[in-house]
C-alpha positions in Angstrom: 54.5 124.6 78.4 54.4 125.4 82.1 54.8 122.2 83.2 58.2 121.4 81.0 59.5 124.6 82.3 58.8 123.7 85.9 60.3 120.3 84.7 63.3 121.5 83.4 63.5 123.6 86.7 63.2 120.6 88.6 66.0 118.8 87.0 68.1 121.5 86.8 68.1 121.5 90.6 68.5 117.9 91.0 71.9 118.3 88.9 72.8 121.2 91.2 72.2 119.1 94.4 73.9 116.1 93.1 76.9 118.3 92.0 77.2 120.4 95.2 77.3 116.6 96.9 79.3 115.1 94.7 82.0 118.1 94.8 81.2 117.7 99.0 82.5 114.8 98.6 85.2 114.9 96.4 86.3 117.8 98.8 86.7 116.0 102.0 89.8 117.0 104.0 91.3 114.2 106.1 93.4 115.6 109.2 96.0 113.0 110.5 98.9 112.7 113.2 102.1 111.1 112.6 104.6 110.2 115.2 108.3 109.7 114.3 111.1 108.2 116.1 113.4 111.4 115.2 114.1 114.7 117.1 114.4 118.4 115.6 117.8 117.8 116.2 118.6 115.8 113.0 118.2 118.5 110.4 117.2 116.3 107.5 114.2 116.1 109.1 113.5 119.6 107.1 112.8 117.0 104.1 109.6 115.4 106.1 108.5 119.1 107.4 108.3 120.0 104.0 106.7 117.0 103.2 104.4 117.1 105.6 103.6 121.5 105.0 104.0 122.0 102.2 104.7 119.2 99.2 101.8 117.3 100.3 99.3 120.1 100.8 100.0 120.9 97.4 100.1 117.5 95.8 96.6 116.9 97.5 95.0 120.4 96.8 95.0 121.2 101.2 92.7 117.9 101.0 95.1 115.7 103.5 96.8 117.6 106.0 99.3 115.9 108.3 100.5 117.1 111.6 104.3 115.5 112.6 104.9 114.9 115.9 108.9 114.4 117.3 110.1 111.2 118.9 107.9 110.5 122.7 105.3 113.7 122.0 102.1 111.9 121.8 103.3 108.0 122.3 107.1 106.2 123.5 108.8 104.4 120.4 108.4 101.6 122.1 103.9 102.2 122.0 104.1 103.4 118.4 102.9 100.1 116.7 99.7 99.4 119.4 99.6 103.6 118.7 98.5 102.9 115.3 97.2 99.9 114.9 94.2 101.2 117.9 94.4 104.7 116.2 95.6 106.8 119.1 97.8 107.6 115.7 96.9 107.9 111.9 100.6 107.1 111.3 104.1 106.2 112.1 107.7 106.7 110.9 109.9 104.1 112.9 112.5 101.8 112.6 110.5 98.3 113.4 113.6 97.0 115.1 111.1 98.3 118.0 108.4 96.0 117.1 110.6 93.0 116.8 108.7 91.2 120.0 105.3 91.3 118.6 106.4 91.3 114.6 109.1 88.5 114.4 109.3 89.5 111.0 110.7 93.4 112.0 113.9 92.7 112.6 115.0 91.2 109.1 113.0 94.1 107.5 114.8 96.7 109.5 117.9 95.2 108.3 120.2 91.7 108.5 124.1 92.1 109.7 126.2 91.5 106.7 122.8 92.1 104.7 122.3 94.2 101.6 124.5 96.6 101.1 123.0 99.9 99.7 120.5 101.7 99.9 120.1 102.2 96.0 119.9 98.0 96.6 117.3 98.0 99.4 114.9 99.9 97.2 115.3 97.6 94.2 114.7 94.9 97.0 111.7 96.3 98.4 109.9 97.7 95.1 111.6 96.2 92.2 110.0 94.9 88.8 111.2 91.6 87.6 112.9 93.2 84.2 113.1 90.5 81.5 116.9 89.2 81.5 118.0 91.3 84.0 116.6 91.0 87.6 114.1 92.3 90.2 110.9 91.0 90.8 111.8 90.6 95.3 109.2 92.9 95.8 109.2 92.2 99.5 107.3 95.6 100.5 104.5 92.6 99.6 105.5 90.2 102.3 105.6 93.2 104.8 102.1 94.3 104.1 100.5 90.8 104.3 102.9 90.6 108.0 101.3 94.3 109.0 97.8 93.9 107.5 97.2 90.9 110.5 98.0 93.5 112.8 95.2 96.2 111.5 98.4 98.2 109.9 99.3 99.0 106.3 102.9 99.1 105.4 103.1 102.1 103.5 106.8 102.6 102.5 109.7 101.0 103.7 113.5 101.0 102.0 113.8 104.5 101.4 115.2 106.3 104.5 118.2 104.0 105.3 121.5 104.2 107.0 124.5 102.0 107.9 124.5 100.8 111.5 128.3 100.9 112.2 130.2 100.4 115.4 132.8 102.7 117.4 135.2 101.9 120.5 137.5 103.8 122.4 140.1 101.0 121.9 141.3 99.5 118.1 139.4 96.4 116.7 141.4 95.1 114.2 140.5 91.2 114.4 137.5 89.9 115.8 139.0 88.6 119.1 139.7 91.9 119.7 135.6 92.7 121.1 136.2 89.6 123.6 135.0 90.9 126.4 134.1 94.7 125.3 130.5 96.0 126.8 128.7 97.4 123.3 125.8 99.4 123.4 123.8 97.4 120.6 120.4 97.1 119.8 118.2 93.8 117.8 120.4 91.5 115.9 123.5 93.4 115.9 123.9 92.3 119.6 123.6 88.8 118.6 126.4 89.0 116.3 128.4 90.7 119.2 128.1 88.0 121.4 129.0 85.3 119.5 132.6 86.9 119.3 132.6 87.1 123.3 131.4 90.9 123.2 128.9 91.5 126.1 126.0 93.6 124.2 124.1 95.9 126.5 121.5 98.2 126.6 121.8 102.1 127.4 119.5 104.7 126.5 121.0 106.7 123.9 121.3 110.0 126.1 123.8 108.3 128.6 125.6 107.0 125.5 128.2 109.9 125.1 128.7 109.6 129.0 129.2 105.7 129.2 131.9 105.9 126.8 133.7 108.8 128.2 133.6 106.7 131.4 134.8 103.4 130.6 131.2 101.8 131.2 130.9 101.0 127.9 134.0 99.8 125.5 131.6 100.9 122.3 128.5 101.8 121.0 125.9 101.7 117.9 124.5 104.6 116.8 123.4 104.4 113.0 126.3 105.7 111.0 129.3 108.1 111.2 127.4 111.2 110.2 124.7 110.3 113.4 128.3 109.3 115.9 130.0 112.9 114.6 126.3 114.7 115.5 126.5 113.7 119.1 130.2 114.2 119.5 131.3 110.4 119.9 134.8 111.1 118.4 136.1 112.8 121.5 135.6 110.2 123.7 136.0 107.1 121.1 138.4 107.1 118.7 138.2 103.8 116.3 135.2 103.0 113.8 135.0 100.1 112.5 134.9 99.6 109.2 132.7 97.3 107.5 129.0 98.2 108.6 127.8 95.4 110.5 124.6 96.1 109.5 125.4 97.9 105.8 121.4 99.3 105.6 119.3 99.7 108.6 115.5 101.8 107.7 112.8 103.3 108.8 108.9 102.2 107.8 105.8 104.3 107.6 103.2 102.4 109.4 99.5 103.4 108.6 96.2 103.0 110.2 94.5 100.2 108.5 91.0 101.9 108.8 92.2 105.7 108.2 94.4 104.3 105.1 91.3 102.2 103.5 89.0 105.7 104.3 91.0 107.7 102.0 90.6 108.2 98.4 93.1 106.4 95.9 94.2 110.0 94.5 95.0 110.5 98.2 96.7 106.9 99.1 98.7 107.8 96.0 99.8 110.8 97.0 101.1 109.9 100.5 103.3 107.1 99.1 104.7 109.5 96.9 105.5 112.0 99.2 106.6 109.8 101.4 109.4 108.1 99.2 110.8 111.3 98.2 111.1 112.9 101.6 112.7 109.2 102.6 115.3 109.4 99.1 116.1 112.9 100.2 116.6 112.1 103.7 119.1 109.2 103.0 121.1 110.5 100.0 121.6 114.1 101.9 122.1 113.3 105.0 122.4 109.5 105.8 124.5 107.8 102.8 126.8 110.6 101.5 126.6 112.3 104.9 128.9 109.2 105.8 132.1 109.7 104.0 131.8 113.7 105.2 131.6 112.6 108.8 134.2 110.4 108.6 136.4 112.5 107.2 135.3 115.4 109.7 135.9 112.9 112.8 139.4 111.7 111.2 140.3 115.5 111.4 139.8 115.4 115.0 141.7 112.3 115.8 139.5 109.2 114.4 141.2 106.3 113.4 139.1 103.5 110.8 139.6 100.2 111.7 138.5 97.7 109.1 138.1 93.7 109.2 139.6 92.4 106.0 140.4 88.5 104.6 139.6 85.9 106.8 138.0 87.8 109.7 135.7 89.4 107.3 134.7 86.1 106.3 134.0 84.9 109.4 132.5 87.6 110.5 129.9 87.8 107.7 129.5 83.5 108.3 128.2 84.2 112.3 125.4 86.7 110.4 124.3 84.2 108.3 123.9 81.7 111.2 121.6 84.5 112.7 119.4 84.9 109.4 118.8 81.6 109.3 118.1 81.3 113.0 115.5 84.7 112.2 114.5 82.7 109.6 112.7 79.9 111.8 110.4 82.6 113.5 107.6 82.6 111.2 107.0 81.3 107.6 106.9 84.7 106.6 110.4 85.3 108.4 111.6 82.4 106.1 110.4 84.2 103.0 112.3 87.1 103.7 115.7 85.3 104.7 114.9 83.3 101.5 114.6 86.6 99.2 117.3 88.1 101.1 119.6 85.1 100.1 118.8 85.1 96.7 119.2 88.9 96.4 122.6 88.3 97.7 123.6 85.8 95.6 121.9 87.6 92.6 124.7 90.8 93.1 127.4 88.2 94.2 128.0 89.3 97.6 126.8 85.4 98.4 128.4 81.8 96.9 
């Protein structure tokens, strides 16, 4: 009798061990740093705070906690992706326009001129099922990941915090001869399309952007869409925006860690791409998409004139992007794929013949 008491007592503890590891272990908390490419300024960035504090906190019971960092705190933009892939980093938000010399892939992910044209369009593109008789099925968040994983990255979410890349002078472009000879700040593949219309596309950092146009060094300038241009006061010193988007959706990727990504728990991974989306989806369709129209209008207000390429020198001007995505497209096979799903999206929604 002793001995199936002390038996049972055994046991009994054994369970109680194993528990108390087992609960150890489901218990694990995993403290990260993120780097994004975006400053306090841009107050839409309350959506990844939250995120970040409090949404996923909750979503993971406190288990992953994630500390944001602004644009240049711990690593440059220009660092982020050896940041991350060596682990100086757990994680990234950036546009991968910044990657494009290691990842010839990067810049037709981050967006194509005369690409797809919403964001509502770049998620189906990215995440879409193939719905039986309707359509879908790109998935090329796939293609992305296989391009990152060779790099020790995962490609968490991409497609989800978008923007129109537009263009603004300080004199009217109402055909494309017009930008003969006009100095553009520009940035990846919109300065290729630039040039090929006699533009001269240049480089300047974005805080001697305002100043370059107010002096005459620059004719124009990029800077995401109308809602960023009205934030940094481009309207007093350039008054015509030109209408179509070059580059209708540009986006930002989350970029993970391959080895801190693989060491979480699938409850975890789950989480993070959830919380990730939504903050993204919030982010664009607050600030970034219907944020447009409202700056435009706020800028117009204040003297703003919208110039728009109609007809024939719309047409041409969407022809010179397609010679760039199919020059892109020779990069890697990869780069190929993409231009090739791209194309077929397009032709899908019947923005393409």
């Amino acid at each position: 009798m002793k001995k199936k008491v002390v038996l049972v007592a055994v046991l009994s503890a054994v369970v109680l061990v194993t528990m108390s590891f087992t609960c150890l272990a489901q218990q694990k908390v995993f403290n990260w740093k993120c780097q994004q490419h975006r400053i306090p300024a841009e107050q839409a960035t309350v959506y990844y705070k939250d995120m970040f504090e409090k949404t996923l906190p909750d979503m993971t019971n406190g288990r992953l906690n994630i500390k944001m960092f602004w644009a240049g705190d711990l690593v440059k933009s220009t660092e982020a992706l050896d940041a991350v892939k060596t682990g100086i980093v757990d994680m990234v938000v950036m546009p991968t326009i910044y990657f494009r010399g290691v990842i010839p892939e990067a810049a037709i992910d981050y967006g194509l001129p005369f690409g797809i044209r919403t964001p509502n369009e770049m998620y189906n593109f990215m995440y879409g099922k193939n719905l039986p008789k309707m359509f879908g099925g790109w998935r090329a968040i796939d293609v992305m990941r296989k391009v990152y994983a060779k790099h020790g990255v995962y490609y968490l979410v991409g497609g989800v915090d978008c923007w129109p890349a537009s263009l603004i002078f300080n004199k009217p472009i109402n055909k494309l001869s017009d930008l003969k000879g006009k100095k553009v700040r520009a940035a990846g593949l919109m300065m290729d399309w630039l040039q090929k219309f006699g533009a001269q596309a240049v480089f300047v950092p974005g805080e001697d952007a305002y100043t370059s146009l107010q002096t005459g060094t620059i004719n124009g300038s990029a800077w995401g869409g109308a809602i960023a241009m009205y934030s940094l006061k481009f309207h007093e010193v350039a008054k015509y925006y030109l209408q179509p988007s070059l580059q209708p959706v540009n986006h930002v990727s989350v970029l993970i860690n391959m080895k801190s990504w693989n060491a979480l728990p699938k409850d975890l991974q789950t989480a993070l791409e959830m919380g990730m989306i939504k903050a993204g989806l919030d982010f664009t369709n607050h600030q970034n998409w219907t944020g447009e129209q409202w700056a435009i209008n706020k800028m117009s207000q204040r003297g703003l004139k919208v110039c728009e390429l109609k007809g024939a020198e719309l047409a041409k001007a969407q022809q010179a992007a397609y010679e760039i995505w199919d020059q892109e497209a020779k990069k890697s096979p990869e780069a190929a794929e993409l231009v090739k799903m791209v194309k077929s999206y397009m032709k899908e929604m019947g923005y393409m013949k």
